[in-house]
Biopython code that builds the backbone (N, CA, C, O; Angstrom):
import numpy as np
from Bio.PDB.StructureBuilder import StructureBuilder

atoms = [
    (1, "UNK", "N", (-10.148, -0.817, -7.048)),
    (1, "UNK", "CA", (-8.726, -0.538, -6.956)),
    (1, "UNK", "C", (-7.901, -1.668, -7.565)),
    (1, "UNK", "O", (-6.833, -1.471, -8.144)),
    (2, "UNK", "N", (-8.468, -2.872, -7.397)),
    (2, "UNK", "CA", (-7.694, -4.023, -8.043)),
    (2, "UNK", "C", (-7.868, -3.804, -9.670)),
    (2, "UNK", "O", (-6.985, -4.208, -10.427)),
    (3, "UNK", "N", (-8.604, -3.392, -9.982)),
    (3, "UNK", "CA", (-9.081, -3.505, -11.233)),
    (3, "UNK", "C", (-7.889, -2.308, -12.328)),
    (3, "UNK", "O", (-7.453, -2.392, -13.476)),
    (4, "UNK", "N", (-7.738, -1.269, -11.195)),
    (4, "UNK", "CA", (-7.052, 0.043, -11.565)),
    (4, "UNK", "C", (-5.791, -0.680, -11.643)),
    (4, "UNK", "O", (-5.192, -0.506, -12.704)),
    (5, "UNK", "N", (-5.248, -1.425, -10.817)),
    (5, "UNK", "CA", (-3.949, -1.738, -11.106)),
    (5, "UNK", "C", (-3.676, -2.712, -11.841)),
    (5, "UNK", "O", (-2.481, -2.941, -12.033)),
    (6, "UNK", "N", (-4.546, -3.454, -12.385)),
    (6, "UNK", "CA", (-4.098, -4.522, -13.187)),
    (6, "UNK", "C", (-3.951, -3.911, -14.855)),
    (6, "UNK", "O", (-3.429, -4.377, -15.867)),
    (7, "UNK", "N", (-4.930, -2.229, -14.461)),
    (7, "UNK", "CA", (-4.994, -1.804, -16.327)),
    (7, "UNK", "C", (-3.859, -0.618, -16.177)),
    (7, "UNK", "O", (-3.335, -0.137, -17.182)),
    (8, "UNK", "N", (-3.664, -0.368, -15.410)),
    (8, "UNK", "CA", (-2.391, 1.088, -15.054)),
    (8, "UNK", "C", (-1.422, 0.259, -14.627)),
    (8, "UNK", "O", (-0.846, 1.235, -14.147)),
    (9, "UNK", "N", (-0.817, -0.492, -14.395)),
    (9, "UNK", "CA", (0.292, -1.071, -13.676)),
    (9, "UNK", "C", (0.964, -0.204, -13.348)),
    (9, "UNK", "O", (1.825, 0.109, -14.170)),
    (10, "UNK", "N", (0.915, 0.668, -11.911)),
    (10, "UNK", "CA", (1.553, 1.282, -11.379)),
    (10, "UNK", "C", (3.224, 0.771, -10.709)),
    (10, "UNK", "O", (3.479, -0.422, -10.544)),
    (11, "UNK", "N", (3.890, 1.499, -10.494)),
    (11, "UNK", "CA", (4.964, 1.251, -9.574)),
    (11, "UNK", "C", (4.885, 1.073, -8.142)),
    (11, "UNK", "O", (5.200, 0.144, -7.398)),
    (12, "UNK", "N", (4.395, 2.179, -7.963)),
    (12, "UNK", "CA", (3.504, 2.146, -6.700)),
    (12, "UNK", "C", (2.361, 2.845, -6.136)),
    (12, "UNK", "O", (1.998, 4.013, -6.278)),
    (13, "UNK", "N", (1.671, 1.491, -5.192)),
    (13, "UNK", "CA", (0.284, 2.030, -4.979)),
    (13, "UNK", "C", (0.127, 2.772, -3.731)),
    (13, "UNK", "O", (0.713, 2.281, -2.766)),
    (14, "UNK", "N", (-0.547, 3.869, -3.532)),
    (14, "UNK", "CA", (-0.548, 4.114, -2.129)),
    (14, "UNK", "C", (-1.758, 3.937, -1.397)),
    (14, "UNK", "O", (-2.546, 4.593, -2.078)),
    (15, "UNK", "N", (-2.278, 3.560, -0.632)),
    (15, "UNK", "CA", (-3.561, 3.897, 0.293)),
    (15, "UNK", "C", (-3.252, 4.409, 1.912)),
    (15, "UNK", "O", (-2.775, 3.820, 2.882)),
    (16, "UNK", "N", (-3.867, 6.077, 1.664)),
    (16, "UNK", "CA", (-4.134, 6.332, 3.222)),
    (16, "UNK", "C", (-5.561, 6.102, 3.656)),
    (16, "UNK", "O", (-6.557, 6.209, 2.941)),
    (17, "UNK", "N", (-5.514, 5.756, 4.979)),
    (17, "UNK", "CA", (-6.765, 5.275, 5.288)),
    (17, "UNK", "C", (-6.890, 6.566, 6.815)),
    (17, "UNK", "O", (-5.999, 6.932, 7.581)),
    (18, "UNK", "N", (-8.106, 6.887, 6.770)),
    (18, "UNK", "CA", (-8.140, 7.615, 8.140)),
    (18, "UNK", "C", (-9.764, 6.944, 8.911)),
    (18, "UNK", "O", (-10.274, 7.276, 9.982)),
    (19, "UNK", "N", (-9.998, 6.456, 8.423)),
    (19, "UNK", "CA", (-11.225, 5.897, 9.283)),
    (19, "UNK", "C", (-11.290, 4.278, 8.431)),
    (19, "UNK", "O", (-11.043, 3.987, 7.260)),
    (20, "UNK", "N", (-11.735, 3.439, 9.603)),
    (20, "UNK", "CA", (-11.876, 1.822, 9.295)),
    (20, "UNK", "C", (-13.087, 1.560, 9.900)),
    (20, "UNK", "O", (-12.987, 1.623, 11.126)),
    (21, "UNK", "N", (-14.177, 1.294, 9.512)),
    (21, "UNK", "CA", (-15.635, 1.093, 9.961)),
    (21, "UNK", "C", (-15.423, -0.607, 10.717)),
    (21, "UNK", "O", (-15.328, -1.108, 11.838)),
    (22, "UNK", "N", (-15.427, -0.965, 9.494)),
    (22, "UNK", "CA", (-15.131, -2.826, 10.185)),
    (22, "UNK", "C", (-13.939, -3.344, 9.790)),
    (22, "UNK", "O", (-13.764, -3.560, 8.590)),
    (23, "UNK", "N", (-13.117, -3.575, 10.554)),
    (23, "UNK", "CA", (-11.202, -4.042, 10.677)),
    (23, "UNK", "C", (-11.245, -5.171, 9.712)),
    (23, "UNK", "O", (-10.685, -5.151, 8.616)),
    (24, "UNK", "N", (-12.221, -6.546, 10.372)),
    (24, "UNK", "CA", (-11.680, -7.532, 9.021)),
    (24, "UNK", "C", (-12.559, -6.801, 7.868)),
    (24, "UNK", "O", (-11.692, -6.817, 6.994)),
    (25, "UNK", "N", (-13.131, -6.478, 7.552)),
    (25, "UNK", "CA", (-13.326, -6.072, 6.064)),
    (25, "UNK", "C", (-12.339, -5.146, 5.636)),
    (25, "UNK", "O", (-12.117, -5.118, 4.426)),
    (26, "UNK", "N", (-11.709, -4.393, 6.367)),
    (26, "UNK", "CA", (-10.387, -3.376, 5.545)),
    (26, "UNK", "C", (-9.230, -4.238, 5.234)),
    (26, "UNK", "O", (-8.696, -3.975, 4.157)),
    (27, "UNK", "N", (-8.713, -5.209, 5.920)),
    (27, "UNK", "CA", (-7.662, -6.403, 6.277)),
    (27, "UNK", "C", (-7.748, -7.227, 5.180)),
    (27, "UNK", "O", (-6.764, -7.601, 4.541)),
    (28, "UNK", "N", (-9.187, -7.603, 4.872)),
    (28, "UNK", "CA", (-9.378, -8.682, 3.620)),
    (28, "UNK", "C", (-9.382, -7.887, 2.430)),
    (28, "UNK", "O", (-8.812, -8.258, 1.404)),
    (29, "UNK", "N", (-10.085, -6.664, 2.543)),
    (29, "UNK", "CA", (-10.047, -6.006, 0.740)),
    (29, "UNK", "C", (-8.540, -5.543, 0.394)),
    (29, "UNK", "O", (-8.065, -5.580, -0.741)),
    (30, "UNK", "N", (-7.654, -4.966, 1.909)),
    (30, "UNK", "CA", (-6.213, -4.772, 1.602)),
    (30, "UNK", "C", (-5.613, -5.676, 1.126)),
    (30, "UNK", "O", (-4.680, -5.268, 0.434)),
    (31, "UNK", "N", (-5.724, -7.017, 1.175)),
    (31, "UNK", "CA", (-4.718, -8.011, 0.909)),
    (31, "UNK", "C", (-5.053, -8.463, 0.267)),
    (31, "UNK", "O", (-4.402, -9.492, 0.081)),
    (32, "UNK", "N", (-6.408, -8.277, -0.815)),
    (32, "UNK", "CA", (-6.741, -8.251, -1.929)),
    (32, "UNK", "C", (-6.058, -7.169, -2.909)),
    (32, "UNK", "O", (-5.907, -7.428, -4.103)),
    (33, "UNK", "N", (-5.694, -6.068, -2.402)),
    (33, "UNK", "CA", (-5.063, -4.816, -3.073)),
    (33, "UNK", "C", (-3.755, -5.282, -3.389)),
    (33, "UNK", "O", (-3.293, -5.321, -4.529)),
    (34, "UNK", "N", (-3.051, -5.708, -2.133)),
    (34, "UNK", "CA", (-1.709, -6.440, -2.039)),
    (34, "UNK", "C", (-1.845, -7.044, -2.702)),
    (34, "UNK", "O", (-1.984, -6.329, -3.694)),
    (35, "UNK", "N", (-1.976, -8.469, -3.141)),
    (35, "UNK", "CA", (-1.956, -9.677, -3.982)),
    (35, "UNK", "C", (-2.265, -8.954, -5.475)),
    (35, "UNK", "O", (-1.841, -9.654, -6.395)),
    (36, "UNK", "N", (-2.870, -7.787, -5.885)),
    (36, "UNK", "CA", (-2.885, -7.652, -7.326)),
    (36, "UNK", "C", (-1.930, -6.665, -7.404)),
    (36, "UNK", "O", (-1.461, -6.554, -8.537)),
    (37, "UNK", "N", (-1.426, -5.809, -6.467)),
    (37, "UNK", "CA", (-0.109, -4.921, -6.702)),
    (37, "UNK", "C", (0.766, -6.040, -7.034)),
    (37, "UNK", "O", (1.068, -6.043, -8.227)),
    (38, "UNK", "N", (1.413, -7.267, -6.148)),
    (38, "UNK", "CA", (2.543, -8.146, -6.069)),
    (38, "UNK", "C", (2.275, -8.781, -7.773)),
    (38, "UNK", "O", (3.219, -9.166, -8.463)),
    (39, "UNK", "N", (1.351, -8.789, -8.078)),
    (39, "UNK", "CA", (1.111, -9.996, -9.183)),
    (39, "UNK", "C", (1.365, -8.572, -10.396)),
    (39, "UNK", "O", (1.831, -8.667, -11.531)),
    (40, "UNK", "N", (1.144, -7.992, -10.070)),
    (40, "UNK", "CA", (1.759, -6.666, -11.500)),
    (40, "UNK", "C", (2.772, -5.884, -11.484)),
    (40, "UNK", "O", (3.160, -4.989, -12.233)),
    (41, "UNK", "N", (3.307, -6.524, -10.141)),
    (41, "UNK", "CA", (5.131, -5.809, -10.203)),
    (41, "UNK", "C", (4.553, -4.525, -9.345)),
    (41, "UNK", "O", (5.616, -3.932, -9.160)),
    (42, "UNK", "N", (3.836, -3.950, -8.889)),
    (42, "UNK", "CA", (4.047, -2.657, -7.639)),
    (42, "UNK", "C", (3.932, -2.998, -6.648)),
    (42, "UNK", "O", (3.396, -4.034, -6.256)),
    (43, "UNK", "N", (4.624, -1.834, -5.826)),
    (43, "UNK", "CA", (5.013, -1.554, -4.210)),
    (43, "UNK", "C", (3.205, -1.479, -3.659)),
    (43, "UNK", "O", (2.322, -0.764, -4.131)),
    (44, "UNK", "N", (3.133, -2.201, -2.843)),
    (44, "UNK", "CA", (1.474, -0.933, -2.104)),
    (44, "UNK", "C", (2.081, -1.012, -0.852)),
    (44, "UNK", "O", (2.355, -1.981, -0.144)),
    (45, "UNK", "N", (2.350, 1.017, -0.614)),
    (45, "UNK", "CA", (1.922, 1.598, 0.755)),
    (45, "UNK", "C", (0.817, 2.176, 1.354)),
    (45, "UNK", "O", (-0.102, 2.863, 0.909)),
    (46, "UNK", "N", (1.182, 1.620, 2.814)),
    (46, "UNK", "CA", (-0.186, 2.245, 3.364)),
    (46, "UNK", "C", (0.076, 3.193, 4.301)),
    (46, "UNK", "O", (1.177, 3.093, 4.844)),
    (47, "UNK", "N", (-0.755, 4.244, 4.702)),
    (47, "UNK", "CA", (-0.661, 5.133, 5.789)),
    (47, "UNK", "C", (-2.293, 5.656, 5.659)),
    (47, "UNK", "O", (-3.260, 5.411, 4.937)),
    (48, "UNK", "N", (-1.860, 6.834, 7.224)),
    (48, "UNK", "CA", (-2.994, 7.387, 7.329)),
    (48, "UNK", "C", (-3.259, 6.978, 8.716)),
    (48, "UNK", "O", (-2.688, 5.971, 9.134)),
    (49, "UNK", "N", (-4.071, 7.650, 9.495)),
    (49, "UNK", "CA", (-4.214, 8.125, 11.020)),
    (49, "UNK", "C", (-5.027, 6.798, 11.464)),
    (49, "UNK", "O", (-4.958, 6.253, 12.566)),
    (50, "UNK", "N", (-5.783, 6.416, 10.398)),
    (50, "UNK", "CA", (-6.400, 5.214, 11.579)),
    (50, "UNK", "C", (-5.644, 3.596, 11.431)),
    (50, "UNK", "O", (-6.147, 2.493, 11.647)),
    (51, "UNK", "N", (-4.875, 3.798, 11.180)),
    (51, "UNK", "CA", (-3.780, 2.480, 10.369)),
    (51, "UNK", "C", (-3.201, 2.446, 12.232)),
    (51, "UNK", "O", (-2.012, 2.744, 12.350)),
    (52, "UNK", "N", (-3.758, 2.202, 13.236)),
    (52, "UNK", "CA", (-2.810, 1.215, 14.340)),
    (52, "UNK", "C", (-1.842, 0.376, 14.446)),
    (52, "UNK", "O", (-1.633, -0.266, 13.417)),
    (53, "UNK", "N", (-1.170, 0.150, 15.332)),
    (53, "UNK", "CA", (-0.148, -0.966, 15.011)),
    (53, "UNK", "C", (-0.870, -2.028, 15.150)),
    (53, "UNK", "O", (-0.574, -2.962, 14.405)),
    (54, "UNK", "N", (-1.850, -2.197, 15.979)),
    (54, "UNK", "CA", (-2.519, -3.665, 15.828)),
    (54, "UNK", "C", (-3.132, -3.913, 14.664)),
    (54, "UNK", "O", (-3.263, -5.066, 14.251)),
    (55, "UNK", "N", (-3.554, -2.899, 14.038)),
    (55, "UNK", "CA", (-4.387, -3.300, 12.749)),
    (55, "UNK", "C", (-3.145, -3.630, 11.573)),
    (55, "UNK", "O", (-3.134, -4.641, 10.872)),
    (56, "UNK", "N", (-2.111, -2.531, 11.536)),
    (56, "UNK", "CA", (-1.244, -2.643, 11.007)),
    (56, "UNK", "C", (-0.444, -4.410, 10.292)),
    (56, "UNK", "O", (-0.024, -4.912, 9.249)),
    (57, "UNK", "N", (-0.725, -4.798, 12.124)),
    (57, "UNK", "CA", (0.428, -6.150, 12.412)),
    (57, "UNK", "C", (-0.559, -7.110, 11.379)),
    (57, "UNK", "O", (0.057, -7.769, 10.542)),
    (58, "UNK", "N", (-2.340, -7.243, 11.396)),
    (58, "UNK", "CA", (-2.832, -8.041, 10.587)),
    (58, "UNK", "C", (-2.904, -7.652, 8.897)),
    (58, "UNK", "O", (-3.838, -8.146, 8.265)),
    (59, "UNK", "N", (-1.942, -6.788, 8.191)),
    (59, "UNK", "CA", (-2.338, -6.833, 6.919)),
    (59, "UNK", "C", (-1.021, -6.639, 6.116)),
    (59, "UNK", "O", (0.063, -6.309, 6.598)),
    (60, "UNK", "N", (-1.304, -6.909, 4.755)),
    (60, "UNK", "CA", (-0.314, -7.342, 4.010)),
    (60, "UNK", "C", (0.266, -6.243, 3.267)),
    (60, "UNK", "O", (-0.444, -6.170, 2.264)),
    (61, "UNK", "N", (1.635, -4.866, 3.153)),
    (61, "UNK", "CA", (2.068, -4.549, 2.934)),
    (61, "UNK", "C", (3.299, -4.333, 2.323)),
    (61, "UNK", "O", (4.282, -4.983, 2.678)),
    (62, "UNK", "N", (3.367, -3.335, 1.276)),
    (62, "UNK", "CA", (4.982, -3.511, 1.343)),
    (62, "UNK", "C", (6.011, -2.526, 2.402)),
    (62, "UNK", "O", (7.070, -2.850, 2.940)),
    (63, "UNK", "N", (5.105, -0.948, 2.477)),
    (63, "UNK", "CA", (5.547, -0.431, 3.536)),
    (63, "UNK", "C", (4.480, 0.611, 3.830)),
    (63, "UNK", "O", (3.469, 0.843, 3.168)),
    (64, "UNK", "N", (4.876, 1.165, 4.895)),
    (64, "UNK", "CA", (4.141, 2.070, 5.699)),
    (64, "UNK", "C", (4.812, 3.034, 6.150)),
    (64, "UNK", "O", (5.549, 3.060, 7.136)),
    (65, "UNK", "N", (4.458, 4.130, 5.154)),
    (65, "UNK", "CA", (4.719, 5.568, 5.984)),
    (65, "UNK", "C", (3.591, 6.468, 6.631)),
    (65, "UNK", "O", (2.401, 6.771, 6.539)),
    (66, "UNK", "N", (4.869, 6.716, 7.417)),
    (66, "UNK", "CA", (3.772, 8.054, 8.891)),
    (66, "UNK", "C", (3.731, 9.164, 7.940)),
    (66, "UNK", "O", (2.738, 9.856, 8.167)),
    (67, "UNK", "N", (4.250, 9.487, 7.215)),
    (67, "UNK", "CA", (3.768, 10.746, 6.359)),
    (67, "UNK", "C", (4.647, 10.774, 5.026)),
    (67, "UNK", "O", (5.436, 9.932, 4.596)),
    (68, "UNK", "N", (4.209, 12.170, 4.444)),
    (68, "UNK", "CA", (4.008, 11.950, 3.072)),
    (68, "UNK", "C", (6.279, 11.926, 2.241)),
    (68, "UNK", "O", (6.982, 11.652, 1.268)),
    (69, "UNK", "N", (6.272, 12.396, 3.503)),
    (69, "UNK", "CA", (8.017, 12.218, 3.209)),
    (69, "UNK", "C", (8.266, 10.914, 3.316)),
    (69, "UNK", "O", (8.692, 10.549, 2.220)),
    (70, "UNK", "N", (8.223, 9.998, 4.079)),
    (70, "UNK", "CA", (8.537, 8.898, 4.446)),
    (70, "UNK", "C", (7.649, 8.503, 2.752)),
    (70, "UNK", "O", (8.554, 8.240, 1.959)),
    (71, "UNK", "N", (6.965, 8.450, 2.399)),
    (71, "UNK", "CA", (5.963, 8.130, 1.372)),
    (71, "UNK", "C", (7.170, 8.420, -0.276)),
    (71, "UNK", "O", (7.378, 7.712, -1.261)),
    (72, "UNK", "N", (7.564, 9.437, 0.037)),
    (72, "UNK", "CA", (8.496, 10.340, -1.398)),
    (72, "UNK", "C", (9.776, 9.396, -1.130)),
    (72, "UNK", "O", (10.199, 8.697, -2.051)),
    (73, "UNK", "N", (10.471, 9.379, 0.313)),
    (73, "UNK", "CA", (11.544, 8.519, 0.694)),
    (73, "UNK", "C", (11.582, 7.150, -0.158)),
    (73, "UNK", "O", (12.345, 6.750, -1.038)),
    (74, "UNK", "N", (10.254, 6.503, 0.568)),
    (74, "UNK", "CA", (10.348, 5.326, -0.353)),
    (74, "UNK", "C", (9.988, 4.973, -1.866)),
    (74, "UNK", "O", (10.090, 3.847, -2.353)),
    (75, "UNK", "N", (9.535, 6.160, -2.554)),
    (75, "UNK", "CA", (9.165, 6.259, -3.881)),
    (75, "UNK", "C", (10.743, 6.072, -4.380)),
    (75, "UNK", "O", (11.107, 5.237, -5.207)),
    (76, "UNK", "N", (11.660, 7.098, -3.650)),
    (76, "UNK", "CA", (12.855, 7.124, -4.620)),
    (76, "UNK", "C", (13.819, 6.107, -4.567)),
    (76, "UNK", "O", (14.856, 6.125, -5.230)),
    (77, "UNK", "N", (13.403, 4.982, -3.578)),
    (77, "UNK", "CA", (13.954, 3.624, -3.263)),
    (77, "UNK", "C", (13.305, 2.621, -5.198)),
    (77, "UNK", "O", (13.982, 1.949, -5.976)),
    (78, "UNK", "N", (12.241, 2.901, -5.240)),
    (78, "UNK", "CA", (11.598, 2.199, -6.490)),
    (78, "UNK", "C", (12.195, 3.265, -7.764)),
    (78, "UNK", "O", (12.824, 3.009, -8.791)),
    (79, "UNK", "N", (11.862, 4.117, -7.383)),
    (79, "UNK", "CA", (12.452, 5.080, -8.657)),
    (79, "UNK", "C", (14.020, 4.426, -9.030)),
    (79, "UNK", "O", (14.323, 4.028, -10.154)),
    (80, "UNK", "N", (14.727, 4.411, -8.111)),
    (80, "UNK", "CA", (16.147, 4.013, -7.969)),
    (80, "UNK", "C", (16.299, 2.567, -8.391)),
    (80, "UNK", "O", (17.326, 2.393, -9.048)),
    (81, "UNK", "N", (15.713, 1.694, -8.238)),
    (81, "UNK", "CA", (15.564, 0.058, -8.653)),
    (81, "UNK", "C", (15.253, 0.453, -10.050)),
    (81, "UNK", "O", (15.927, -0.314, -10.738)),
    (82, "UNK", "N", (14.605, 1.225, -10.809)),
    (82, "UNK", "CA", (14.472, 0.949, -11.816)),
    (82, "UNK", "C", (15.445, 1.060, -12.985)),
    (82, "UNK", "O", (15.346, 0.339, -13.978)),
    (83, "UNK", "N", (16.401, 2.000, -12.833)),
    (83, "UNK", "CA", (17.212, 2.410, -13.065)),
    (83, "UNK", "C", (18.848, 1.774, -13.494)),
    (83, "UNK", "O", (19.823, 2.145, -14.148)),
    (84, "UNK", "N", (18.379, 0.458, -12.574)),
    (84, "UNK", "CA", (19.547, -0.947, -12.694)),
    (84, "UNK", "C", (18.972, -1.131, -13.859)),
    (84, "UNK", "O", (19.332, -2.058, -14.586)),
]
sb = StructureBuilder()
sb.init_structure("model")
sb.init_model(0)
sb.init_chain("A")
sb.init_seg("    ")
for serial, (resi, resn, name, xyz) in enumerate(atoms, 1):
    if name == "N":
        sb.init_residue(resn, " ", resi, " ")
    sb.init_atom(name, np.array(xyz, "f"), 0.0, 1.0, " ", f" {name:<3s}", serial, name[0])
structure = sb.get_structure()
């Protein structure tokens, strides 16, 4: 996924997650995802059913939607920045 965004430079990335086998290994490869979205100019959101608030509170985001509106909501926040 890091690799995808450094050759697509997206606007924004999304990851839903619905199952997390081992927490610090999702926590460390996310904020590996994070750090190459931030370094190529995109948003990364996350969602998806197994995203807790405790797991939530340890990882590095730009936002988090509960569903796929909240997801379009904040697309048109970036869509809209670009536009300045």
């Amino acid at each position: 996924l890091v690799t995808e965004i450094a050759e697509n430079r997206p606007r924004l990335f999304w990851i839903s997650t619905s199952y997390v086998p081992d927490e610090d290994q999702y926590v460390d490869d996310v904020a590996q995802i994070f750090e190459a979205a931030k370094d190529h100019g995109a948003a990364l959101a996350v969602g998806g059913a197994a995203l807790t608030e405790s797991l939530r509170k340890r990882m590095k985001f730009h936002a988090y939607c509960d569903t796929l509106a909240h997801l379009e909501t904040f697309a048109s926040t970036i869509r809209g920045n670009s536009q300045n």
